[in-house]
Chimera marker file (.cmm) of the C-alpha trace (Angstrom):
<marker_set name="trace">
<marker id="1" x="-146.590" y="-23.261" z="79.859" r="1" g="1" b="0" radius="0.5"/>
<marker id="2" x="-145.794" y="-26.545" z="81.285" r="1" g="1" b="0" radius="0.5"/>
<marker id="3" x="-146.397" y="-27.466" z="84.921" r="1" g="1" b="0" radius="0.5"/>
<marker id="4" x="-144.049" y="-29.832" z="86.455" r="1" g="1" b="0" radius="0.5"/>
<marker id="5" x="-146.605" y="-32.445" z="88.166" r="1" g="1" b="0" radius="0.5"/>
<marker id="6" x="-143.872" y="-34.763" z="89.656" r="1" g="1" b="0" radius="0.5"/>
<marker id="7" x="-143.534" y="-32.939" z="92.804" r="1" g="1" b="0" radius="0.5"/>
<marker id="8" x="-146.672" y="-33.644" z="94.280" r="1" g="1" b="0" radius="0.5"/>
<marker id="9" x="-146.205" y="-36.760" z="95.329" r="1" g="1" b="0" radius="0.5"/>
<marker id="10" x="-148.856" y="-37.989" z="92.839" r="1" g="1" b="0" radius="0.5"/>
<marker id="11" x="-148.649" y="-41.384" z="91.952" r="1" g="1" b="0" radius="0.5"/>
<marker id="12" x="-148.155" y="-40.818" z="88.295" r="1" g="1" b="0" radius="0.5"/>
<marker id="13" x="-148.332" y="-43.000" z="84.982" r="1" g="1" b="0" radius="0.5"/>
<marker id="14" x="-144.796" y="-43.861" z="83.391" r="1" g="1" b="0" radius="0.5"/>
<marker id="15" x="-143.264" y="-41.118" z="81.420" r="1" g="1" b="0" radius="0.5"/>
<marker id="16" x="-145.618" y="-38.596" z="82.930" r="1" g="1" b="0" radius="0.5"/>
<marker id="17" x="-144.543" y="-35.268" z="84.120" r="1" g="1" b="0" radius="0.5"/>
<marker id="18" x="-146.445" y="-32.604" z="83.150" r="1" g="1" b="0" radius="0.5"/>
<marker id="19" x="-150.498" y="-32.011" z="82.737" r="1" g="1" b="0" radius="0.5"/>
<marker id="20" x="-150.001" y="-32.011" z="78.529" r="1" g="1" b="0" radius="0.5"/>
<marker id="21" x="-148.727" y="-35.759" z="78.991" r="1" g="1" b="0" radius="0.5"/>
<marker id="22" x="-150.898" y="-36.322" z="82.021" r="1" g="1" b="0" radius="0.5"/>
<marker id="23" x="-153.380" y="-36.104" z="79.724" r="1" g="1" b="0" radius="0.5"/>
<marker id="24" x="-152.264" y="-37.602" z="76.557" r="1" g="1" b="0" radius="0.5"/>
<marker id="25" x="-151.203" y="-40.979" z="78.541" r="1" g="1" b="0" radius="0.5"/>
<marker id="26" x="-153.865" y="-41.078" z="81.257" r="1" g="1" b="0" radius="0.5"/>
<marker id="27" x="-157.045" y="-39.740" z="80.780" r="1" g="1" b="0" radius="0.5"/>
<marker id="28" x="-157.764" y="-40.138" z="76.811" r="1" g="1" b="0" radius="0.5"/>
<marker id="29" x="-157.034" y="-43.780" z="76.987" r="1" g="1" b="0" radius="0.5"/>
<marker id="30" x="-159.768" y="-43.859" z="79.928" r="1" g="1" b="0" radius="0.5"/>
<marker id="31" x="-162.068" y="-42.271" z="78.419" r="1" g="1" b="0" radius="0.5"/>
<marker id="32" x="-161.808" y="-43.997" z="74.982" r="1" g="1" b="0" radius="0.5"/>
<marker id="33" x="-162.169" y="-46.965" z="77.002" r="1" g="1" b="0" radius="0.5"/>
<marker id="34" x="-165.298" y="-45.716" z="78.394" r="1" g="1" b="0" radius="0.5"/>
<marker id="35" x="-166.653" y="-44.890" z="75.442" r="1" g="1" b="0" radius="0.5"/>
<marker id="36" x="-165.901" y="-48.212" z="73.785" r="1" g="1" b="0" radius="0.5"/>
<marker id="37" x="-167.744" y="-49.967" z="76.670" r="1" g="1" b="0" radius="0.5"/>
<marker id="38" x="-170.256" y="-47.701" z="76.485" r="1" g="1" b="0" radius="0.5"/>
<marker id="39" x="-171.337" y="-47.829" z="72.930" r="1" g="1" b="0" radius="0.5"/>
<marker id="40" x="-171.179" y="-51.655" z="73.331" r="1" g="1" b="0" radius="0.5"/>
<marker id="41" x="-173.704" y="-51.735" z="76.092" r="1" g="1" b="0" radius="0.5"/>
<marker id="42" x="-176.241" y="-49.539" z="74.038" r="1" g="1" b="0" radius="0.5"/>
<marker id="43" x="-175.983" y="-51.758" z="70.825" r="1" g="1" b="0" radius="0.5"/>
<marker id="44" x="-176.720" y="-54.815" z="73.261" r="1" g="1" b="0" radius="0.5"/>
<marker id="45" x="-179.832" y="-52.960" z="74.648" r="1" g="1" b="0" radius="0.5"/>
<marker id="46" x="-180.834" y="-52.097" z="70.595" r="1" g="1" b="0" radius="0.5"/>
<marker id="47" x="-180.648" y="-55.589" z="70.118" r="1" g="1" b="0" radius="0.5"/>
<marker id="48" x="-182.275" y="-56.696" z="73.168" r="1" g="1" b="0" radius="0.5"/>
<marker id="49" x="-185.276" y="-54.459" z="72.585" r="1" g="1" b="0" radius="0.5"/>
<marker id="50" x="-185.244" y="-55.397" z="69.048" r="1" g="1" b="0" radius="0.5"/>
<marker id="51" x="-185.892" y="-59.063" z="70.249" r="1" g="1" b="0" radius="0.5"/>
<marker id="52" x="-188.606" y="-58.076" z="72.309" r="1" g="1" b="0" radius="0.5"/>
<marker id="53" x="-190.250" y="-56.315" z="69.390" r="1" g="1" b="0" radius="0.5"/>
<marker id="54" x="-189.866" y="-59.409" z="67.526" r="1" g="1" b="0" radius="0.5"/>
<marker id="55" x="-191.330" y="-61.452" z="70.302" r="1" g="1" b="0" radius="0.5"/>
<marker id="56" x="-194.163" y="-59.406" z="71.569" r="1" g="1" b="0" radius="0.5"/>
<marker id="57" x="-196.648" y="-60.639" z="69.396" r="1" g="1" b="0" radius="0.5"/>
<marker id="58" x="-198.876" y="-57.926" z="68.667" r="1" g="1" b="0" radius="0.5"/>
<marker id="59" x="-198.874" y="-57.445" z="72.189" r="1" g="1" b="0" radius="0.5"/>
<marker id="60" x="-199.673" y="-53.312" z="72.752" r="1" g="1" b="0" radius="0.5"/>
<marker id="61" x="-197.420" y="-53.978" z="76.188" r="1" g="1" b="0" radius="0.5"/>
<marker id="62" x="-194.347" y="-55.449" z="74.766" r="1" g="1" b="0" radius="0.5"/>
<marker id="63" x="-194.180" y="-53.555" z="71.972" r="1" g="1" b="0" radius="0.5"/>
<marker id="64" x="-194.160" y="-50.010" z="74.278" r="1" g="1" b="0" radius="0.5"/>
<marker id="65" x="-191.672" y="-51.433" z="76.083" r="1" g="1" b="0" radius="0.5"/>
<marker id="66" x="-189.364" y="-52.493" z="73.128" r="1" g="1" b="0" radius="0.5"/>
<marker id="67" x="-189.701" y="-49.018" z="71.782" r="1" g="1" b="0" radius="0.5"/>
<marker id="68" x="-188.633" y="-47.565" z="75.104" r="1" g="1" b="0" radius="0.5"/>
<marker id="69" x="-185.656" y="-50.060" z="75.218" r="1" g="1" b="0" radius="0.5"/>
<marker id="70" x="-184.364" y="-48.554" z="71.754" r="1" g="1" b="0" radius="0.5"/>
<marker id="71" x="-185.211" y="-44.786" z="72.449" r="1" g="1" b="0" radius="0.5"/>
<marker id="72" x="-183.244" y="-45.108" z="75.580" r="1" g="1" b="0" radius="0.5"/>
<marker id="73" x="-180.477" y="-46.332" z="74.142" r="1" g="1" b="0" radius="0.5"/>
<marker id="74" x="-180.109" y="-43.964" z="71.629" r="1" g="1" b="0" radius="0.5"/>
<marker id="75" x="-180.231" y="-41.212" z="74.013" r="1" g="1" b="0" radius="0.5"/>
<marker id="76" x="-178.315" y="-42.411" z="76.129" r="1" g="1" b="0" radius="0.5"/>
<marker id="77" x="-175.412" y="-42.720" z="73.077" r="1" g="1" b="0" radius="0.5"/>
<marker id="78" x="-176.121" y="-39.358" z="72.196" r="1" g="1" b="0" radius="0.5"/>
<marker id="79" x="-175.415" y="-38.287" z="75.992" r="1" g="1" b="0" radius="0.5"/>
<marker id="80" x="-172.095" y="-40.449" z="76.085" r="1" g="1" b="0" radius="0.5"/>
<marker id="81" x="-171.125" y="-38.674" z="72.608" r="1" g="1" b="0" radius="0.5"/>
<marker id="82" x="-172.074" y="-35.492" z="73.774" r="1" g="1" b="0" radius="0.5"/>
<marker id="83" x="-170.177" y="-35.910" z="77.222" r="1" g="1" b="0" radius="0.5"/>
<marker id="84" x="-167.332" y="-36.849" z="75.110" r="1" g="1" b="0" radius="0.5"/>
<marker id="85" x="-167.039" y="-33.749" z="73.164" r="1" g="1" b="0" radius="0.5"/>
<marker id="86" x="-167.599" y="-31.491" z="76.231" r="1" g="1" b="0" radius="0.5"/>
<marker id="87" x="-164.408" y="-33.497" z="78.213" r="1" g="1" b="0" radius="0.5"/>
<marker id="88" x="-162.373" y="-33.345" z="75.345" r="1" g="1" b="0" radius="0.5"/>
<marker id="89" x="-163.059" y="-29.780" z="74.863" r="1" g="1" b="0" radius="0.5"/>
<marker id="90" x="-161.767" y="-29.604" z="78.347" r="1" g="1" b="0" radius="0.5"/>
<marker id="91" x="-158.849" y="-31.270" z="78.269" r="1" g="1" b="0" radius="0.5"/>
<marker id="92" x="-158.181" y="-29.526" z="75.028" r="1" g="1" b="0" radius="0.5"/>
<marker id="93" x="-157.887" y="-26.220" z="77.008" r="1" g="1" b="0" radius="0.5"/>
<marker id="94" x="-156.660" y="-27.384" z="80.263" r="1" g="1" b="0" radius="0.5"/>
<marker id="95" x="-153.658" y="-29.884" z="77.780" r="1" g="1" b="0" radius="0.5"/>
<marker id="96" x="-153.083" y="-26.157" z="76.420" r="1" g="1" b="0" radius="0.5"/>
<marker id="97" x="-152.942" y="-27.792" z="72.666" r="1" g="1" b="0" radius="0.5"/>
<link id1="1" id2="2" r="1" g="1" b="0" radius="0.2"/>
<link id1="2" id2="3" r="1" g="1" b="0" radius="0.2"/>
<link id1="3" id2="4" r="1" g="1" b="0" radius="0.2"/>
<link id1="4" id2="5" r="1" g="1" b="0" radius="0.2"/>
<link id1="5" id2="6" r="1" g="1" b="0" radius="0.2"/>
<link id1="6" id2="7" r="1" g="1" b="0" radius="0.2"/>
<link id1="7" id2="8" r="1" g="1" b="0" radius="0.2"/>
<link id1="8" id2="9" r="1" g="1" b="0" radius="0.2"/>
<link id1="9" id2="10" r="1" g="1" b="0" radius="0.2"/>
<link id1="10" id2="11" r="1" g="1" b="0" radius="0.2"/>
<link id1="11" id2="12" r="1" g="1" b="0" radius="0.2"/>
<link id1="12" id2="13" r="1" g="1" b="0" radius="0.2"/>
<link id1="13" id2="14" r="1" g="1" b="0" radius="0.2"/>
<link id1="14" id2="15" r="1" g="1" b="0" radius="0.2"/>
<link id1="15" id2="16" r="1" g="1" b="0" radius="0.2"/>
<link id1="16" id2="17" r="1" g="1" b="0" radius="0.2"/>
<link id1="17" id2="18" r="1" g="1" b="0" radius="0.2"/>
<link id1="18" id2="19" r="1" g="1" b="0" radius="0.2"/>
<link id1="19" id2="20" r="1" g="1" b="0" radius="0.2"/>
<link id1="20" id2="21" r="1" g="1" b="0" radius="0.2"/>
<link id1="21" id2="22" r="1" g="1" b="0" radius="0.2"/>
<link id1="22" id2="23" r="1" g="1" b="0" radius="0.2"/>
<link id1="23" id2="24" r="1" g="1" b="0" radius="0.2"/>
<link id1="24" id2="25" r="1" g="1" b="0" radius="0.2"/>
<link id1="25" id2="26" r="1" g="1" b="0" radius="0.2"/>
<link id1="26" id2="27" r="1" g="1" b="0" radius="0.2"/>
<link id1="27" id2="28" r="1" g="1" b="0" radius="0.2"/>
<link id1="28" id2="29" r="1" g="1" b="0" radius="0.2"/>
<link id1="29" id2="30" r="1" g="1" b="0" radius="0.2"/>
<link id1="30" id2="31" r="1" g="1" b="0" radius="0.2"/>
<link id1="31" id2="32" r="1" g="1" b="0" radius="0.2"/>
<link id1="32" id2="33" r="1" g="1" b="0" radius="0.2"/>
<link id1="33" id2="34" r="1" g="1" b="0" radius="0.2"/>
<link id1="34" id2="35" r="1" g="1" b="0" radius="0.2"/>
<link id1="35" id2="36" r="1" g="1" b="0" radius="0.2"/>
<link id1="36" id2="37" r="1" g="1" b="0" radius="0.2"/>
<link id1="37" id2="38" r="1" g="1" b="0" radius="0.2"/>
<link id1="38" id2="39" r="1" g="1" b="0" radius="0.2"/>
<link id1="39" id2="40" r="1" g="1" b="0" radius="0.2"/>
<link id1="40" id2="41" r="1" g="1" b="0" radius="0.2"/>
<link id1="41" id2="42" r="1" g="1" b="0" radius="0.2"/>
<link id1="42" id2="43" r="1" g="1" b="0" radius="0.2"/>
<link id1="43" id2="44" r="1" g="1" b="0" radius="0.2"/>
<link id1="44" id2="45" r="1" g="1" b="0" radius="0.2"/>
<link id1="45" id2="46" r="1" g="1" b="0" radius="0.2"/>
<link id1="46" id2="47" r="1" g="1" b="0" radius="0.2"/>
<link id1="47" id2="48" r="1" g="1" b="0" radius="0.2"/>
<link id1="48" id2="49" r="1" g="1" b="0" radius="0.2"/>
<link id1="49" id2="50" r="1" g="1" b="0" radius="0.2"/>
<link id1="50" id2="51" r="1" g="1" b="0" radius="0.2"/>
<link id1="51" id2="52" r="1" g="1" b="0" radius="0.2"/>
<link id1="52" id2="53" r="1" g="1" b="0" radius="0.2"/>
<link id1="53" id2="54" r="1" g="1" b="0" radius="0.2"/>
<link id1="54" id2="55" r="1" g="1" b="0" radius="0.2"/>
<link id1="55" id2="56" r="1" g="1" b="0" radius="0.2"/>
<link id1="56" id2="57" r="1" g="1" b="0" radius="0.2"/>
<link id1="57" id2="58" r="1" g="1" b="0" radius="0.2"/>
<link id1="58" id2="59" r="1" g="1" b="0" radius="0.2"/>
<link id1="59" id2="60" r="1" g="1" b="0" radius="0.2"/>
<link id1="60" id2="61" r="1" g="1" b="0" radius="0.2"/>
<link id1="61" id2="62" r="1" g="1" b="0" radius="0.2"/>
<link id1="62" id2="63" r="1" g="1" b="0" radius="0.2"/>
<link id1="63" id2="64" r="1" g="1" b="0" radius="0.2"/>
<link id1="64" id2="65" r="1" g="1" b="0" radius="0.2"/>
<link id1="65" id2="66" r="1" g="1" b="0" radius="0.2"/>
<link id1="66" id2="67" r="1" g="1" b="0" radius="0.2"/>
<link id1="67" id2="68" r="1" g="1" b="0" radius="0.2"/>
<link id1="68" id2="69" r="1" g="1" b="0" radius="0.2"/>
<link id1="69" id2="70" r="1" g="1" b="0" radius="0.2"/>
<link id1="70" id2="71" r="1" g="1" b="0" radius="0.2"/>
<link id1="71" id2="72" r="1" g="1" b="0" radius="0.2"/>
<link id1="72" id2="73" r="1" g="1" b="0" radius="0.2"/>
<link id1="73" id2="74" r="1" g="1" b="0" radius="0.2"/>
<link id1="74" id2="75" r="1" g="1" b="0" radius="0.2"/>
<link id1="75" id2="76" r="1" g="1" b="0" radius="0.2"/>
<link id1="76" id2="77" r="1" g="1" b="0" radius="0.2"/>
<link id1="77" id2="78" r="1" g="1" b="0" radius="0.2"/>
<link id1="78" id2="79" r="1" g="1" b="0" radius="0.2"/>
<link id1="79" id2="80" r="1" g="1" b="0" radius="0.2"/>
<link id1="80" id2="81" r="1" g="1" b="0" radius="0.2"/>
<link id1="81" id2="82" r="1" g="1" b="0" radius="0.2"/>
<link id1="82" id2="83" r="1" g="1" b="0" radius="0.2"/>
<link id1="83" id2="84" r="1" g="1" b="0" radius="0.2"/>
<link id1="84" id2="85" r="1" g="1" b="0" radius="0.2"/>
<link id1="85" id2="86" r="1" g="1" b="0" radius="0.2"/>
<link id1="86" id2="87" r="1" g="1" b="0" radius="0.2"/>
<link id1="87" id2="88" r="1" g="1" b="0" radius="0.2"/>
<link id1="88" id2="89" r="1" g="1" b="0" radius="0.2"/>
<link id1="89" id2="90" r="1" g="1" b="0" radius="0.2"/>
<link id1="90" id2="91" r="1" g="1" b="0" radius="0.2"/>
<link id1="91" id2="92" r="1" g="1" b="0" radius="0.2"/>
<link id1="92" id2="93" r="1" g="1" b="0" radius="0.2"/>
<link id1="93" id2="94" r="1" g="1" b="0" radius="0.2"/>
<link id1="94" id2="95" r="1" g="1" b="0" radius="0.2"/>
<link id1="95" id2="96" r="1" g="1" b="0" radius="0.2"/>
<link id1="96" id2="97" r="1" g="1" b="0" radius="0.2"/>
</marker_set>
């Protein structure tokens, strides 16, 4: 079952008129974007904390604090992942495919 979205006075993507292609054109592209950025940030944290590993020395401090750096951006990729598969699972049901 299709619903017709254009009558809503939405402002809608191109060649969008129903939730299926709502969400085929709009929101996958978003949040593969998001994604992207976000798995980008977390391997620039791994490597920033593996520089401070590198540079700390010996130093009990620094070297906590590098471990952190990594362990929270691990989890925080497997959050973003997870999110991922929860939305799509979603959109999956609300796209009706």
């Amino acid at each position: 079952m299709a619903v017709n979205i254009s009558g809503f006075g939405l402002p809608t993507l191109k060649g969008v008129t129903d939730i299926p292609s709502l969400v085929e054109l709009g929101i996958k592209p978003l949040f593969d974007w998001i994604i992207g950025f976000s798995v980008v940030v977390a391997v620039v944290l791994i490597i920033m904390a593996g520089y401070n590993f590198i540079t700390s020395m010996g130093e009990p401090e620094k070297i906590q604090k590098a471990q952190k750096g990594v362990t929270a951006a691990i989890i925080g990729l497997v959050v973003v992942f997870l999110a991922r598969l929860i939305v799509l699972f979603i959109l999956e049901i609300v796209g009706g495919k």
